[in-house]
N, C-alpha and C positions, 0 to 999 in steps of 0.2 A: 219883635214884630208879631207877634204869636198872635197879640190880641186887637194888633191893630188892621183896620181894615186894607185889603190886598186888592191891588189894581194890576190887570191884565190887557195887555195889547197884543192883539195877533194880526198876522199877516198874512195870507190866503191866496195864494198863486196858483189858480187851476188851468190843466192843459184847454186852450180852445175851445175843444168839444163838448167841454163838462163843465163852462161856464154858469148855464141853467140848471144843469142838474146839482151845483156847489150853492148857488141863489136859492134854489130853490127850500134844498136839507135846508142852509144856515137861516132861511125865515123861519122855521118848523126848531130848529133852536132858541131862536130869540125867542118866540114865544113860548115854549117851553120853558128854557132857562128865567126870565122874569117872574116866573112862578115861584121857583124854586126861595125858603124862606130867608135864604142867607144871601142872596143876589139881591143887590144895591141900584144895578144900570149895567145892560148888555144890550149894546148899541153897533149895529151892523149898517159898513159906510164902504163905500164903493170907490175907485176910480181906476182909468183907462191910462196906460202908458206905452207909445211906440205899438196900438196895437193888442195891449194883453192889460185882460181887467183885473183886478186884485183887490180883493176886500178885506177890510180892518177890520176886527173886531174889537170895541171896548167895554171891559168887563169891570166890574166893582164888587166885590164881596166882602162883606160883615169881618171875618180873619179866614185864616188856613182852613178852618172846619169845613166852614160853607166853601170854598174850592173843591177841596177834598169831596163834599155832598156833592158838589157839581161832577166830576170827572168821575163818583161812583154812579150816575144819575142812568136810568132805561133812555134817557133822549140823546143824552151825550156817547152812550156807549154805540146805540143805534147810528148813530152819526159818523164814530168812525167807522164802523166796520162795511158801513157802503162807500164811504168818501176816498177810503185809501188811496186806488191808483187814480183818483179824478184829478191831483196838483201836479203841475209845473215842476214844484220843489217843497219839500215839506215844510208845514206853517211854520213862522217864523214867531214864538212866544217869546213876550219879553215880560219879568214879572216886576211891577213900579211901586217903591216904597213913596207917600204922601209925602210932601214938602210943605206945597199951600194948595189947599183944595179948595174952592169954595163949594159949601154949604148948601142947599135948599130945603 
């Protein structure tokens, strides 16, 4: 998988309060991160359950390197170190090798 490109999905449970303030950083990622040259598609998608909102993140990067660029990046490190005590429960990263992608 070294050179194959790396799909990432995350899961974002913030406490009530810091709903807007986790909306708001993870816009300021997206746009950030789609800059970044090894980022393929980082797509931030939302929904409501019982009450408590929770956003997806889906990520695509070129292989490991461009992750690696991503999680050493001034946006993403910026990001944790305000977001910390803002979740519910800590993200939920799941890292997905391709099967059938399609293409564009």
């Amino acid at each position: 998988m070294n050179n194959a490109a790396v799909n990432i999905q995350a899961l974002i449970v913030p406490k009530p309060e810091h709903v807007q303030d986790v909306e708001r950083e993870m816009l300021n990622m997206v746009r950030s991160s789609r800059q970044e040259e090894g980022c393929l598609v980082y797509d931030l998608l939302k929904d409501e359950q019982n009450g408590q909102v929770r956003f997806h993140v889906q990520e695509r990067y070129r292989d490991m390197a461009a992750v690696q660029a991503h999680r050493d990046s001034e946006h993403y490190r910026a990001y944790r170190g305000k977001a910390g005590d803002w979740f519910a429960s800590a993200p939920l990263v799941t890292l997905l090798q391709d099967v059938d992608v399609a293409q564009k």
